[in-house]
KEFI-914023 format. One record per residue: residue in three letters; x, y, z of N, C-alpha, C in turn. Coordinates in pm, whole numbers, plus 32768, in hexadecimal, padded with zeros to 4 digits. Layout:
BEGIN
ALAXYZXYZXYZ...
***
This chain:
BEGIN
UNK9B11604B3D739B4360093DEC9B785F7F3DC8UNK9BF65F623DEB9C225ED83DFA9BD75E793E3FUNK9B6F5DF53E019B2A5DCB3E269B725D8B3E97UNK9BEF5D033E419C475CC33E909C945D163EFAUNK9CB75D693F089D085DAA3F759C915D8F3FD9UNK9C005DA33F989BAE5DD1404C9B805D62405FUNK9B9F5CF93FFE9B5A5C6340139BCC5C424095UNK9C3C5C7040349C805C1C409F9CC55C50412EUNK9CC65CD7414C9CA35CF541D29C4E5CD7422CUNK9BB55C7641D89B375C63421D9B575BEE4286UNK9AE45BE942FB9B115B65437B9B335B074324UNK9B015B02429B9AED5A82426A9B9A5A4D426CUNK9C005A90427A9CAF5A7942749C805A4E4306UNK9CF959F3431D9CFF59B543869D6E5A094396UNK9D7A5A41441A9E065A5C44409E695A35447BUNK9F075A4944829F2D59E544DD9F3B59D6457BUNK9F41598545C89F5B598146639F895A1746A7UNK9FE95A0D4644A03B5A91467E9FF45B1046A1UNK9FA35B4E460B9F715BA645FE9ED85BA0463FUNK9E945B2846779E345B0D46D19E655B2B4719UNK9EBA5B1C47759EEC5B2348339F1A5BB9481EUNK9F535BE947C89F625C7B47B49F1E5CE247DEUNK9E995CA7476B9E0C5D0E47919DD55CEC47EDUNK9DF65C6E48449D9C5C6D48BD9E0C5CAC4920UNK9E6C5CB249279E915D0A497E9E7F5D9A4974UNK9E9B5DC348E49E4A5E5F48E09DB25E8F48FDUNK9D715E2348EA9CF75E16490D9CDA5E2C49B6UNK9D295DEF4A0A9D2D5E2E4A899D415ECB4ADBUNK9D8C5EE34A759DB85F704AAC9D0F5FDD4A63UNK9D015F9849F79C805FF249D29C015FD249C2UNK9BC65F4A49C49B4A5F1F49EA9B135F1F4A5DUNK9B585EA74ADC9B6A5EA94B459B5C5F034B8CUNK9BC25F6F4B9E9BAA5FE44C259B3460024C6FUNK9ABA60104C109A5860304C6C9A1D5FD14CA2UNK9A0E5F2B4C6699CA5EE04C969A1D5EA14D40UNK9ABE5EA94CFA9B135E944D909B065ECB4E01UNK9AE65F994DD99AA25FB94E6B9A825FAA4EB8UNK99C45F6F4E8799635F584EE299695F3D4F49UNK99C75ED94F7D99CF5EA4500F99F65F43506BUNK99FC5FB9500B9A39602E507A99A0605450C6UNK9930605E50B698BD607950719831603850A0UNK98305FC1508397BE5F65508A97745F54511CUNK97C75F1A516F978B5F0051CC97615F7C524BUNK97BC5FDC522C976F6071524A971760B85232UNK96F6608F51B3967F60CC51319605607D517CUNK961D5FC5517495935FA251B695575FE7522FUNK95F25FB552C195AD5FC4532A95806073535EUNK959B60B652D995B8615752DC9507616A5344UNK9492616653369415618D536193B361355397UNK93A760CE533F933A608E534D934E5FFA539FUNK93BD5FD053A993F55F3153F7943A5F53544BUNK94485EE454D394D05F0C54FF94FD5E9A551DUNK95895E9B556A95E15E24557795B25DEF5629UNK95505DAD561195785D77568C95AA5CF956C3UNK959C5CC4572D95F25C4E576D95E05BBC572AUNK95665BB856F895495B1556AB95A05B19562AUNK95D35B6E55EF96115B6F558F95B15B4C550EUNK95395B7154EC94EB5B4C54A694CB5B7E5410UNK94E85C21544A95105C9753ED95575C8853A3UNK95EF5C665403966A5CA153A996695C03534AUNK96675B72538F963A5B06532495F65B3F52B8UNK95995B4452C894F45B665245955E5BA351E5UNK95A75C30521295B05CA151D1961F5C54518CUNK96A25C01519396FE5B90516996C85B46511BUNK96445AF05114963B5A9050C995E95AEB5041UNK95905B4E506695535BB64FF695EC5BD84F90UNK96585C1C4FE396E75C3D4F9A970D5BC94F2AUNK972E5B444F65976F5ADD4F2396F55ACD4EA3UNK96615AC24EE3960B5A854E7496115ADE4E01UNK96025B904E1296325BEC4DBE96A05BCC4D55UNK970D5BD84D8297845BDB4D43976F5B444CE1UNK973B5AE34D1E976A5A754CEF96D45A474C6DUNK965E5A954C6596165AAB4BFA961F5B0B4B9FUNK962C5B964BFD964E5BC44B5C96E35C0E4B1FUNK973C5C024B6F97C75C2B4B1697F15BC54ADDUNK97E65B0C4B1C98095AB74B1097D05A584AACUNK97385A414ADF970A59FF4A5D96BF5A5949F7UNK968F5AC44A11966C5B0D49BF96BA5B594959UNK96E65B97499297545BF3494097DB5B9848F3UNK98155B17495498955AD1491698735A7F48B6UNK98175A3D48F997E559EA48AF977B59FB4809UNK97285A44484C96E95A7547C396EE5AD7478CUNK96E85B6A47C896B65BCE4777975B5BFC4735UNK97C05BCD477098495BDC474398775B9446B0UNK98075B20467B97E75B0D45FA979B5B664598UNK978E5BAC45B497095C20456997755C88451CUNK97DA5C5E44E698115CD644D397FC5CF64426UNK98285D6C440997FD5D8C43B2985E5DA84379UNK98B05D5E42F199295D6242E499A95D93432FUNK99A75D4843A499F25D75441B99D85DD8448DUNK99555E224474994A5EA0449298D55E73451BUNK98B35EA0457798825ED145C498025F1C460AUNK97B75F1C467797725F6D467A96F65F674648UNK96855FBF468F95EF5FB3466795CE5FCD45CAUNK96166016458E963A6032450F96515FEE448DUNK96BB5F7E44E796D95F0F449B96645EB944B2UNK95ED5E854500959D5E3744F5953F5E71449DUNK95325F09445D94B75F2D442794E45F1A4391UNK95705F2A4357959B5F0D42EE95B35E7642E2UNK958B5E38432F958D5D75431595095D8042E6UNK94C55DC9434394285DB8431F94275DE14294UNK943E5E56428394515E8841C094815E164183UNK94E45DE141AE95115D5F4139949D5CF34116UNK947D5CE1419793EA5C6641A693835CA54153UNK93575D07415592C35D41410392EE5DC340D6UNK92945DF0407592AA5E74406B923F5EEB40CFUNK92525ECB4127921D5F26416F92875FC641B2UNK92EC5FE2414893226045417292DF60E84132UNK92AE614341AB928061A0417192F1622B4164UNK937461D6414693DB62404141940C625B40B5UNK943062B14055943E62B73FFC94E9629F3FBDUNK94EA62043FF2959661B73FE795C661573FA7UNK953261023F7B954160B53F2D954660C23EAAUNK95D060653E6A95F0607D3DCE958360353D6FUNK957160373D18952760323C8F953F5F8D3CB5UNK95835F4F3CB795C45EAD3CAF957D5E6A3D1EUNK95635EB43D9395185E8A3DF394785E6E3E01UNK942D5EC93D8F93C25E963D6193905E343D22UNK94015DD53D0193DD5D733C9893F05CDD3D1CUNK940E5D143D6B940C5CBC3DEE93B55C983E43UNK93615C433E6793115C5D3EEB93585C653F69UNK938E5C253F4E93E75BFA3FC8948F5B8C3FEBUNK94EE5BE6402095835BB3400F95A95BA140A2UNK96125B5B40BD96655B7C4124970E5B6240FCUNK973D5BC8411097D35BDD40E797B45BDC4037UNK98015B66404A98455B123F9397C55AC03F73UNK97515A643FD797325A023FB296AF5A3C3F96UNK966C5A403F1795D45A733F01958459DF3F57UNK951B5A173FA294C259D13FEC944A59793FBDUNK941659233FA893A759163F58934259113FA8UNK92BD593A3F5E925359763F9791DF58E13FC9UNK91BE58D9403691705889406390E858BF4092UNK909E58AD40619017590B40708FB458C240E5UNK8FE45827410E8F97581041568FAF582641C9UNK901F582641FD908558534262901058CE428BUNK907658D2434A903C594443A2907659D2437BUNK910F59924361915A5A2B4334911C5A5842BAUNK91065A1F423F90F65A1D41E390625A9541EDUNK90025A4F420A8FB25A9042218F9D5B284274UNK900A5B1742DB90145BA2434690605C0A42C5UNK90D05BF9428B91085C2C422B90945C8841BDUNK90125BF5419F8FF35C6441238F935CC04176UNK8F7D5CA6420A8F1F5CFB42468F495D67425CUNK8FC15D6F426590105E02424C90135E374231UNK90545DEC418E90725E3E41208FF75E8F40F0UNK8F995E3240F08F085E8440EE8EC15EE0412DUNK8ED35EF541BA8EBA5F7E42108F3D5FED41F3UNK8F12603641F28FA160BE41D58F7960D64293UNK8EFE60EE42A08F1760DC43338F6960B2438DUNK8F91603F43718FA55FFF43C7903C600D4376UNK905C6019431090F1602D42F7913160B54327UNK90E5611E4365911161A0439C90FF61884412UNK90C96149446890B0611E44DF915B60C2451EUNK9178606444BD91DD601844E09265609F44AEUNK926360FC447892B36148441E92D761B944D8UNK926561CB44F1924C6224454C928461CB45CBUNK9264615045E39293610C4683934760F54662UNK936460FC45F893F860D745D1941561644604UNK93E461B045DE9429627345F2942A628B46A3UNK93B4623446AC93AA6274478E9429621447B9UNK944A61B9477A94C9613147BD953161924786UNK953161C2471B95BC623546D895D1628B475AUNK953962C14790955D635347BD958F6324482FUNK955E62B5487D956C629B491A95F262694922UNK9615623448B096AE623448D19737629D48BDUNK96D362F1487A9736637E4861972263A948DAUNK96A363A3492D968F641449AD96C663C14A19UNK96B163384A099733630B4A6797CB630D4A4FUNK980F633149EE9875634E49E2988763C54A3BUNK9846641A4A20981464834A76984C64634B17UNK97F1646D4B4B97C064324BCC984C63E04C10UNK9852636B4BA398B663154BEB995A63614C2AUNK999963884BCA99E863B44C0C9A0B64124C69UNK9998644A4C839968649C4D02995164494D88UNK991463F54D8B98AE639F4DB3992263394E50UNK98E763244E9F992D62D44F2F9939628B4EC5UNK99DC62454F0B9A2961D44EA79A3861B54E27UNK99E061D14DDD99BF61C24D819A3862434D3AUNK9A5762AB4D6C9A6C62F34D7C9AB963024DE4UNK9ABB637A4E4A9B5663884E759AF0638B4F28UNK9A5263D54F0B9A5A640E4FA89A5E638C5010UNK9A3863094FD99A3062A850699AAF626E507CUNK9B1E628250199B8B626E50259C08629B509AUNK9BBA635C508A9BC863C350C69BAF63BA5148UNK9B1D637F515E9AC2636551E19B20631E5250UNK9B9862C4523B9BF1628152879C1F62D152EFUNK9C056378529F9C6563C053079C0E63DC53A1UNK9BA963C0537A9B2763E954109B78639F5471UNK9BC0634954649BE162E054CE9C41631954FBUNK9C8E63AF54B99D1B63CA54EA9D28648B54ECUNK9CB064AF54E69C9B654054FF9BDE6549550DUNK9BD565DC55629B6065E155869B146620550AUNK9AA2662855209A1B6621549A9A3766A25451UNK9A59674F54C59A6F67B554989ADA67AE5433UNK9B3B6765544C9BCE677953EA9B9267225393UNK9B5766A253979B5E6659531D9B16666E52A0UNK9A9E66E652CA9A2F670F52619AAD6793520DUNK9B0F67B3526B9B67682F51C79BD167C551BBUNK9BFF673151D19C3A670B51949BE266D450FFUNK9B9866A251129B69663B50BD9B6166555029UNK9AF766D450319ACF67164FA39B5E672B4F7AUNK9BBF676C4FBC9C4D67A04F4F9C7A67434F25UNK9C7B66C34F469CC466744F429C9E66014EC8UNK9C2265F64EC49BD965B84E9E9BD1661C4DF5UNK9BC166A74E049BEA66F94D899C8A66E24D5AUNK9CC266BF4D799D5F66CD4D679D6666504D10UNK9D3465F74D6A9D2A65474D279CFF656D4C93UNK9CB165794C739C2A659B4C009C8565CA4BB2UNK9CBD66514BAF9D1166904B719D9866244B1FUNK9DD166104B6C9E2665964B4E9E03652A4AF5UNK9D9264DA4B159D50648C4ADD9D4E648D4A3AUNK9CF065044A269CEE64F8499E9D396562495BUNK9DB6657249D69E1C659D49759E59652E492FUNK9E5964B3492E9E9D645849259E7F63F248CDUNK9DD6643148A89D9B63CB48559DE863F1478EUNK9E3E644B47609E57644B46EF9EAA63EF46C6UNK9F0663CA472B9F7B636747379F0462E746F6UNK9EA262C546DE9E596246469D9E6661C74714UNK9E07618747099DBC610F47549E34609E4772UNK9EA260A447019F19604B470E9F6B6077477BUNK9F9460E247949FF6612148029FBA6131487DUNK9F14616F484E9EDC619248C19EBC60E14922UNK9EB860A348AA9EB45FF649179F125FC4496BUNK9F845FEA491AA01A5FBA495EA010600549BFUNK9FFB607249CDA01860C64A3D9FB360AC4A9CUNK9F4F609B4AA69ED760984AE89EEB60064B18UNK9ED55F944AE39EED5F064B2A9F2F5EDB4B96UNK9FBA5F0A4B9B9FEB5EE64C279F9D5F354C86UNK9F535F914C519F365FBD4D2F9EAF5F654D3DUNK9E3A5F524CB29DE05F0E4CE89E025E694D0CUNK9E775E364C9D9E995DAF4CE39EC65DAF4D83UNK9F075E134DB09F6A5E184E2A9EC45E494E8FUNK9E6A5E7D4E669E005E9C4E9D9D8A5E174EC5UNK9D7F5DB84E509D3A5D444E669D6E5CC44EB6UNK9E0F5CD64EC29E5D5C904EFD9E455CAD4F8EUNK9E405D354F979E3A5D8550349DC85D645080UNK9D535D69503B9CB95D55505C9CBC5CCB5079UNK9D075C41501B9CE25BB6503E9D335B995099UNK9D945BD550B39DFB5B9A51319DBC5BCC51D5UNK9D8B5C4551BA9D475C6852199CD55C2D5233UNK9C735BF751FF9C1B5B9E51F79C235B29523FUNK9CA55AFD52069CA45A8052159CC75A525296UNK9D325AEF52C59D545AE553609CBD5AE953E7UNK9C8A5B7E53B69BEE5B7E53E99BDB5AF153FBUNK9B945AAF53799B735A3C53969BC859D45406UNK9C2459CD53FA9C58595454299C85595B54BCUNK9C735A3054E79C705A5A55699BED5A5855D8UNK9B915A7B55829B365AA455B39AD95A5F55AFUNK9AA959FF55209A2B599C55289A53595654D5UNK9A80590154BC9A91587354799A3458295417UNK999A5847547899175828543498EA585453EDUNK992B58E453C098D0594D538C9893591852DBUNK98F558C152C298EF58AC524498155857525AUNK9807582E52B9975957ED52E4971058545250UNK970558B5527D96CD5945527096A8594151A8UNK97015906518996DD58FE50E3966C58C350C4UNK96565889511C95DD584C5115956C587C50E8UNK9514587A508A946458C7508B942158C250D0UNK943F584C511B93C8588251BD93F458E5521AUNK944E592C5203949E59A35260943C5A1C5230UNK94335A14519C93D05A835153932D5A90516DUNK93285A11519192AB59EC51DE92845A155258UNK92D959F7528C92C15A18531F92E05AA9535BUNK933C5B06532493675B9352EE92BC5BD252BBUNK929D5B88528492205C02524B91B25BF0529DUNK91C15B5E52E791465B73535591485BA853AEUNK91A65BAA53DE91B35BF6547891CD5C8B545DUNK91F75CC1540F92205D4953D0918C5D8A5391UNK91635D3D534D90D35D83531190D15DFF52ABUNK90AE5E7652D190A55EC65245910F5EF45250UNK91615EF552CC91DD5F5652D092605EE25283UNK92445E6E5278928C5DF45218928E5E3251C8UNK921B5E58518791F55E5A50DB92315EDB50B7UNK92125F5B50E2924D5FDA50ED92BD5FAC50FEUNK931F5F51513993D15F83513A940C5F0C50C2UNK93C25EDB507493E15E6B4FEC94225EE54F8BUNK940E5F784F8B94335FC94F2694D55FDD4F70UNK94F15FBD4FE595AF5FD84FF195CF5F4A4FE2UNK95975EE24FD695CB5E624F9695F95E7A4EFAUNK95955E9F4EB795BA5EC14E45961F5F0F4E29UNK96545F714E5A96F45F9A4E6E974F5F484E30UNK973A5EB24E8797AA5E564E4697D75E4F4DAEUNK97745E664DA397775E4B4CB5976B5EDC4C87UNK978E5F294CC897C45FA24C7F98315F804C3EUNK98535F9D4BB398D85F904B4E989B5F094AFBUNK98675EBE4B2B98105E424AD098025E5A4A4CUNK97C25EC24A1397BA5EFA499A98255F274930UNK98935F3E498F991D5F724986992D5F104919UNK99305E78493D99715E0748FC994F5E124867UNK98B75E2E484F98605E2147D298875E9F477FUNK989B5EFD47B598AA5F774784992A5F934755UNK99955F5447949A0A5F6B475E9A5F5ED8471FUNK99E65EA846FA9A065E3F468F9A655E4E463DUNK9A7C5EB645E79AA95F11458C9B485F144591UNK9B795F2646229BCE5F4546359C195EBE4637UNK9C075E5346659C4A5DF3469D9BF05D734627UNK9BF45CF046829B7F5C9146159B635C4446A8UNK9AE15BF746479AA65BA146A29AF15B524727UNK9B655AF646D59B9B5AB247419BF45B0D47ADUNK9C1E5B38475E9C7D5BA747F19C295BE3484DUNK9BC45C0348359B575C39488F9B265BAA4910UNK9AF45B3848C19AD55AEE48EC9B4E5A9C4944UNK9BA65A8D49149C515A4D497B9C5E5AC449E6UNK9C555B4149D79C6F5B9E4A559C105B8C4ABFUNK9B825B5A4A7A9B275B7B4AF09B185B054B4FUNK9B1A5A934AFE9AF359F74B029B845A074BA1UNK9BFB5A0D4B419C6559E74BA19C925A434C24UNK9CA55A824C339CB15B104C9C9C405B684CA9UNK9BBB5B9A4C689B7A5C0D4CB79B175BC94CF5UNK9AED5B894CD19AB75B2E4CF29AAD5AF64D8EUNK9AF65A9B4DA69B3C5A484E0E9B495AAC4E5FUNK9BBA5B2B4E359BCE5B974EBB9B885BDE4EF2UNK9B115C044EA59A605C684EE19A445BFC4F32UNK9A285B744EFA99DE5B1A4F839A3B5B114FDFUNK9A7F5AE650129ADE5AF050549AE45B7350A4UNK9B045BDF506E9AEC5C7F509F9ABB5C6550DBUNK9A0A5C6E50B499A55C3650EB997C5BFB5192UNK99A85BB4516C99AB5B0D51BD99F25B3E5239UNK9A745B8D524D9AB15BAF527C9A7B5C0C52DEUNK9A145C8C52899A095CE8530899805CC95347UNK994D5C5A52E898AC5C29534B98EE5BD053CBUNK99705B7C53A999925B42544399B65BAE5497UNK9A165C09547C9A1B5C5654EA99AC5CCD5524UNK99555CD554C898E25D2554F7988B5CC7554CUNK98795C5A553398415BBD559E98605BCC560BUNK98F65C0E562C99315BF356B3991E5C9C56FFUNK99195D0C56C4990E5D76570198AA5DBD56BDUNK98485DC3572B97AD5E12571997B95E735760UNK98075EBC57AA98195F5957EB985B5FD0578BUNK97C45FEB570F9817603456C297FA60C056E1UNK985F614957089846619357569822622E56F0UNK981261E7566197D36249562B97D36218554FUNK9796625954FE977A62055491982161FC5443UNK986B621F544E990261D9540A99336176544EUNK98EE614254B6992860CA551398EE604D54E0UNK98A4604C548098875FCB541798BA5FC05399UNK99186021536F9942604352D599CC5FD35300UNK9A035FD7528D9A765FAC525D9AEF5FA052B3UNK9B30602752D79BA6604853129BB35FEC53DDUNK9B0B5FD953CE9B355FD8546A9B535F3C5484UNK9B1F5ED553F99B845E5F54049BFB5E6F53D4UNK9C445EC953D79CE75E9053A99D1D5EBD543CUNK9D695E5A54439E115E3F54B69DF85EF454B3UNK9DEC5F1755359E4C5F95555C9EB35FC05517UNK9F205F7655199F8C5F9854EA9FB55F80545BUNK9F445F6B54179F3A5F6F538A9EEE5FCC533EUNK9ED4602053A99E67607B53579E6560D85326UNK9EF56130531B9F0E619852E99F316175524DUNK9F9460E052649FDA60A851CD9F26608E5170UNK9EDD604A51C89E70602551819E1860995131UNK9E18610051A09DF36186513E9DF861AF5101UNK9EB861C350FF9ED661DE50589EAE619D4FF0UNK9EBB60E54FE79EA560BF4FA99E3A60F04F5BUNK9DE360D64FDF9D2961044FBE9D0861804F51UNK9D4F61DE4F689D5762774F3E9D8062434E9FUNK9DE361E34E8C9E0F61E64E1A9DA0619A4DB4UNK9D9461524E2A9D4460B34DB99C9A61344DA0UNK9C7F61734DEE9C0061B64DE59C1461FC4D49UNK9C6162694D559C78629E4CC89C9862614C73UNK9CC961F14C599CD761944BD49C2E61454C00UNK9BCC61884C3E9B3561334C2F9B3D61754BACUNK9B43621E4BD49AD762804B719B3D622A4AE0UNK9B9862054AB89BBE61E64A039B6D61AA4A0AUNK9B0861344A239ACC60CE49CF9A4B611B499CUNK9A0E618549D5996E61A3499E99B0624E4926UNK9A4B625749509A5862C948ED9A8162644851UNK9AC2621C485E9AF661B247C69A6C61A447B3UNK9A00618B480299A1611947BD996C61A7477EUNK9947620C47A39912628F476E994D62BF4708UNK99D862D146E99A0862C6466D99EE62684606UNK99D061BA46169997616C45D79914618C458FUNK98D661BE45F5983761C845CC981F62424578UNK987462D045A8984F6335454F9889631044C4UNK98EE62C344C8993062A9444398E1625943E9UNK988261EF4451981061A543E99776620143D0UNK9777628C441696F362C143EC970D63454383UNK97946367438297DB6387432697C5634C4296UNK97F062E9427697EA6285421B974E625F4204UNK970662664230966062614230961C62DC4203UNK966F635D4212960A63B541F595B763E54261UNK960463D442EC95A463E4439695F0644F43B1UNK966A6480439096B364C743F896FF654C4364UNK971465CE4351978565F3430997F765E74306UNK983665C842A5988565A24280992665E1430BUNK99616587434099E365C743809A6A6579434EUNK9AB965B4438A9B5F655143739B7565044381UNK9B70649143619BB7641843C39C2563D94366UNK9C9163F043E39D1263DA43C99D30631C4424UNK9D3B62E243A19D5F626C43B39E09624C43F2UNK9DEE61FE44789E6C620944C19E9F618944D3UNK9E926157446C9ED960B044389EC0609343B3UNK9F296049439B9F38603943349F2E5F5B4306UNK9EF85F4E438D9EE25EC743749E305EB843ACUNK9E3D5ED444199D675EF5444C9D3F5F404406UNK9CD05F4343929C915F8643469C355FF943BEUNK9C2A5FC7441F9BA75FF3445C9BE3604744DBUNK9CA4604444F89CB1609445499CC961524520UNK9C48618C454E9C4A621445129C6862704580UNK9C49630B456F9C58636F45B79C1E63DE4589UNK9BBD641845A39B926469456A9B8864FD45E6UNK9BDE656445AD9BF065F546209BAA66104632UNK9B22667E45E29AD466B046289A7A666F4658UNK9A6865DC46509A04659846AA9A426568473FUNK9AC86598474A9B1A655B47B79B2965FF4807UNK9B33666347C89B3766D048119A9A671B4847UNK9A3E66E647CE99C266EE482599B466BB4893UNK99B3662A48B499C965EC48DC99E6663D4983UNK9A7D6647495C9AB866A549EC9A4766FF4A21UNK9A39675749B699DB67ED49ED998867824A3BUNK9934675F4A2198B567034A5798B466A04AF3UNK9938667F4AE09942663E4B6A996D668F4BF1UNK99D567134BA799FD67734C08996567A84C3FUNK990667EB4BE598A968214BEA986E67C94C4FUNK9864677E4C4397E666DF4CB1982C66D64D43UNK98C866C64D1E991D66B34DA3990567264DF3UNK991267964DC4991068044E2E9899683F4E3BUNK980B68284DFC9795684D4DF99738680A4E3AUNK975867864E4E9705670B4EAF974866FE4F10UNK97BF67084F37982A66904FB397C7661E4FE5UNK975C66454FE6974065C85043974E65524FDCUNK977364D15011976B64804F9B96D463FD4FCBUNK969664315000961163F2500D95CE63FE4F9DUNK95B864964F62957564CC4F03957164904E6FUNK961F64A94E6A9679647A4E0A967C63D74DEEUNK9666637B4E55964E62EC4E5495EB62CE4E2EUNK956C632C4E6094D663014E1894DA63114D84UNK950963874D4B950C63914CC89568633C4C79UNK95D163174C94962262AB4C7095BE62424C7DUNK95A6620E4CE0955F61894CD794F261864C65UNK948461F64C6F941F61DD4BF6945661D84B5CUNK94D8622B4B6A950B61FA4AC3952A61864A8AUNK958861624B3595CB60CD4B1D9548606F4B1BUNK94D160764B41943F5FF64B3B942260144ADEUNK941B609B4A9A93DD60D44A08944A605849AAUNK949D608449A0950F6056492895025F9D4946UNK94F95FA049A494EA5EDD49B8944F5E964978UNK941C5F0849AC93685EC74970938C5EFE48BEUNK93995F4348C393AF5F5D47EB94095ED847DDUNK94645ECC480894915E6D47C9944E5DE847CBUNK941A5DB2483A93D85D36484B936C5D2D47E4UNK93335DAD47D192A35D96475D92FF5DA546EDUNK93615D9C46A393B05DDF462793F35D43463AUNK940F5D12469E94325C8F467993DB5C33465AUNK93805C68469E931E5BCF468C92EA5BC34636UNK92B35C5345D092965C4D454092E15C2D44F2
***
């Protein structure tokens, strides 16, 4: 292997302006999608059973300032800020934190390490580390290396963060918004329940089909192509927002506040605590960012989110808690979702949008799944498959078929075997808390 060629593809090249704003715009069309959703989603998911909206406006506050505090700990400072440094020669994913860990100690019980690597205790990249024995790490390190226990234990929590994000790959593009059906759901507002249950599933199969017909074309085309509808989609959500707001409640912005979260869980009680799992909705695709490291780099990830996804979810946001403030006669459970704050006469254009920006959710958890099988591949986790490299400047933008046509079988199978997407949301959600808690303990070691 050409050492210098891979030295110098590594983050360690600075790249230029150009080719930063590049990948952060491709980065939109395929990271982004699912996290842009959410606003289809969220506030239906809470008030779905256990809360409801009534006249003090106390709820739909609480349930607003829980949203903003979400988004703004962990996609923002968690994920941008830190765990978006964790990479592993550019690479990505729960995978990539267990092979940092291999660099730090030898606690790998995979049979990958070369002969050259034994004479090491411990490296990162280029720079050999020196050993401090009095140190906390120092010490956690040789406690490691010294349990095999505990090195199959960490070997094993890296494999459940592998699987939960393969089974949310799964899931997701099936999955309300995230996916196509809450996208779909717009139509309740414009045909009755009998017609809309044989529109949905075909339609929602048709999408799917398409989808990853499209993924061979590689992560470069599939970005260009994919970006304008989620940019023209985040644009759609903050303008609408911003109108809500500036129609309907002015104040609403009060509500960010933490005493809103306060006062939300007292008066609400266990049925508060029970509807915190459709808050979490919001940071579905969160993982997206870490996982498809690979594809794009740090800063482009971080300039897309920082500057536009950011700003337009709160906002979204912000938007349908003022107009839900002003109308509490909701005459059945899609009368708190998404569609029923937009302008009347915007709501068919907004649909489409919706429909489009939904299916560019499912690219971000299928790239990051190609990332990851390609790093358990390379580990000795997965047999050996194809992967056909679809650039010739991103080392890390790949494609691999039969994990993309499995893939299909699997979501058709879920789409038309569950419809309900209640079912389908619970299981999504425990992958997406599974894959966030592996990572938090994989970082913090």
């Amino acid at each position: 292997m050409d050492l210098e060629r891979v030295i110098g593809n590594s983050p360690v090249k600075k790249d230029s302006w150009k080719t930063v704003l590049t990948l952060a715009y491709q980065s939109l069309g395929v990271v982004y999608g699912d996290l842009s959703t959410s606003p289809l989603y969220v506030y239906k998911s809470t008030f779905a059973e256990d809360i409801q909206h009534s006249e003090t406006n106390e709820e739909i506050y609480g349930v607003l300032s829980f949203v903003f505090w979400t988004l703004t700990l962990i996609p923002l400072l968690k994920y941008v800020f830190i765990v978006l440094r964790a990479d592993d020669n550019g690479e990505g994913g729960t995978f990539a934190l267990y092979s940092l860990l291999c660099r730090h100690a030898r606690i790998s019980t995979l049979p990958n390490c070369q002969l050259a690597d034994e004479e090491l205790s411990a490296y990162n990249k280029d720079v050999i580390l020196s050993d401090n024995k009095s140190s906390i790490g120092s010490s956690l390190k040789y406690t490691l290396e010294k349990h095999r226990v505990l090195q199959k234990m960490l070997l094993i929590l890296a494999l459940i963060g592998t699987c939960m994000v393969i089974g949310d790959g799964v899931l997701t593009p099936a999955l309300s918004g995230s996916g196509v059906f809450s996208a779909v759901s717009g139509l309740e507002l414009s045909m009755s329940k009998e017609h809309h249950q044989y529109v949905e599933v075909p339609v929602a199969c048709a999408i799917l089909v398409f989808l990853f017909s499209l993924q061979h074309y590689g992560t470069h085309r599939v970005g260009f192509l994919f970006a304008p509808i989620v940019i023209t989609w985040l644009l759609c959500i903050s303008a609408i927002g911003l109108y809500n707001i500036f129609h309907w409640n002015p104040h609403v912005f009060k509500a960010l506040s933490p005493y809103y979260m306060y006062k939300f869980l007292k008066k609400t009680q266990k049925g508060g605590w029970m509807s915190l799992g459709g808050i979490l909705l919001c940071i579905t695709g969160s993982e997206a960012m870490y996982a498809d490291l690979g594809h794009f780099s740090q800063l482009s990830i971080k300039i897309a989110f920082t500057c536009l996804v950011y700003p337009s979810l709160i906002l979204a946001y912000m938007g349908q808690a003022a107009y839900l403030s002003k109308h509490h006669n909701i005459e059945s459970d899609y009368r708190i979702g998404f569609y029923v704050s937009v302008p009347e006469k915007l709501r068919w254009p907004v649909l489409a949008i919706a429909i489009l920006a939904a299916v560019v959710g499912s690219q971000a958890i299928i790239t990051g799944t190609f990332s990851i099988i390609k790093q358990c591949s390379a580990l000795g986790c997965f047999p050996r498959v194809k992967i056909i490299h679809t650039s010739s400047k991103i080392h890390g933008q790949i494609y691999i078929p039969e994990i993309n046509w499995t893939l299909m079988l699997l979501c058709l199978a879920i789409t038309v075997g569950f419809r309900d997407t209640k079912h389908m949301g619970n299981a999504s959600g425990l992958a997406v808390i599974t894959v966030m808690l592996v990572t938090t303990c994989l970082m913090s070691l």
